[in-house]
N, C-alpha and C positions, 0 to 999 in steps of 0.2 A: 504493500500500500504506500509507503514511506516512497519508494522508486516512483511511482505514478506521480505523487503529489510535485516529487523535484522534478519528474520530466516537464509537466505542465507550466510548471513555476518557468523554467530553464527556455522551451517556450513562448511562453507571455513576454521576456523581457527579447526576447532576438525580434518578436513581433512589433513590439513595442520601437526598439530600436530604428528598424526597418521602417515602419510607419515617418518617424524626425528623421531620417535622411530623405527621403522619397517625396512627402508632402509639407516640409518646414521648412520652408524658403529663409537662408542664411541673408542674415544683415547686410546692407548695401558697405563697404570699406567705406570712409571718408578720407580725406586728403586734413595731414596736418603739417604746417608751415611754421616753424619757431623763427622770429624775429627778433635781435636782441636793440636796446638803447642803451644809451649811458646816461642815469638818474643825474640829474642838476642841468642836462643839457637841454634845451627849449624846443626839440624836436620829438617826432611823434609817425610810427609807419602808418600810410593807406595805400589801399589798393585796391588794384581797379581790373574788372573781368571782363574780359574783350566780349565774349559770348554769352550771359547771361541765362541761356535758356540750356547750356552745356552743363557749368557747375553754379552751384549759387553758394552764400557766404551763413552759415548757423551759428558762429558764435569764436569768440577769440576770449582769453584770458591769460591771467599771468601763471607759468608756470617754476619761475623761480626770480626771488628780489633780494641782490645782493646788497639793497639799500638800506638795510636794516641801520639802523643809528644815524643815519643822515650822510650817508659817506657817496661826497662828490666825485661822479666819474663811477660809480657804482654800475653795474651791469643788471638791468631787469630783462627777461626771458618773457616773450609772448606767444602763444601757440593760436595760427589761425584756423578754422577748420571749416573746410568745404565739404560740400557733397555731392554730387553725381546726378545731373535731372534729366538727361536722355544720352544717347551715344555721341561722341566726338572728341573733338581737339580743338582745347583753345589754350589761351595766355591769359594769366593772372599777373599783374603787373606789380607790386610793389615800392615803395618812392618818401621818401621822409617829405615830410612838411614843418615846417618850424609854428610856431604860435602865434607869428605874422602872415601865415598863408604863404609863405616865401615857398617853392618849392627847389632845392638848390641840385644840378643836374647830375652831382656824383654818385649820389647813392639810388638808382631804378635800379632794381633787379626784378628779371624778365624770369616765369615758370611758366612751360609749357608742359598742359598737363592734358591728360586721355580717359574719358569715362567710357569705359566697355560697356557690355548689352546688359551685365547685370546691374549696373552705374558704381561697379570699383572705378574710382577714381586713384591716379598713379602720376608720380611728378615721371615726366619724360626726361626734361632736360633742365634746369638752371642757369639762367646766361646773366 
C-alpha cells in the first residue's frame, strides 16, 4: 500500500512540474543600466529612447551612495530599468545635464539594445 501511495505522490509532483514548464509563461528579462555621478557635483543622467514603442523606461533608483557623511566627489550608483514592448532594435541615449539645463557634449553614451519575441531585452552594444 505504502508503494502505491509514493508512486502517486512521485507522480503528482513530475505532473505538476510539467504542467509550470509547458503552461507558465517565464517573466519578460528587463534591461538594467547602472549610471554613476559624483555627489557635490551639479549634474544629473537623462535619457532618451529613440523608439518608444520598442522599450519603455519602469523605474530607476539608487543602488549604492558613497555619500554617506557629506563626502564631496562621493560616487552615487543608479540602476535604470527598461522593459521590452514589442520586437526590435533601438538606442537608448544617455547624457548629463547640469541644474542649469546646460547639456555639456562629453558625456552621451549611446546603448543599442534588442527586445526578442519574448520582449528579453539585451544591451547589444555600448558606444
Amino acid at each position: 500500500m505504502n508503494k502505491y501511495i509514493i508512486i502517486v505522490l512521485f507522480v503528482f509532483v513530475i505532473a505538476i512540474s510539467v504542467i509550470r514548464v509547458v503552461f507558465i509563461k517565464s517573466k519578460p528579462k528587463d534591461l538594467k543600466l547602472t549610471y554613476e555621478i559624483n555627489a557635490g557635483i551639479p549634474f544629473k543622467w537623462e535619457y532618451e529612447i529613440e523608439d518608444e514603442s520598442i522599450v519603455g523606461f519602469v523605474k530607476s533608483y539608487v543602488v549604492r551612495d558613497d555619500n554617506k557623511g557629506g563626502k564631496v566627489g562621493a560616487s552615487v550608483y543608479t540602476d535604470y530599468v527598461f522593459k521590452g514592448l514589442k520586437e526590435g532594435t533601438t538606442t537608448i541615449t544617455f547624457r548629463t545635464v547640469s541644474i542649469t539645463g546646460e547639456y555639456p557634449d562629453s558625456n552621451i553614451e549611446k546603448n543599442i539594445v534588442r527586445v526578442d519575441k519574448n520582449l528579453n531585452v539585451t544591451l547589444v552594444k555600448k558606444q
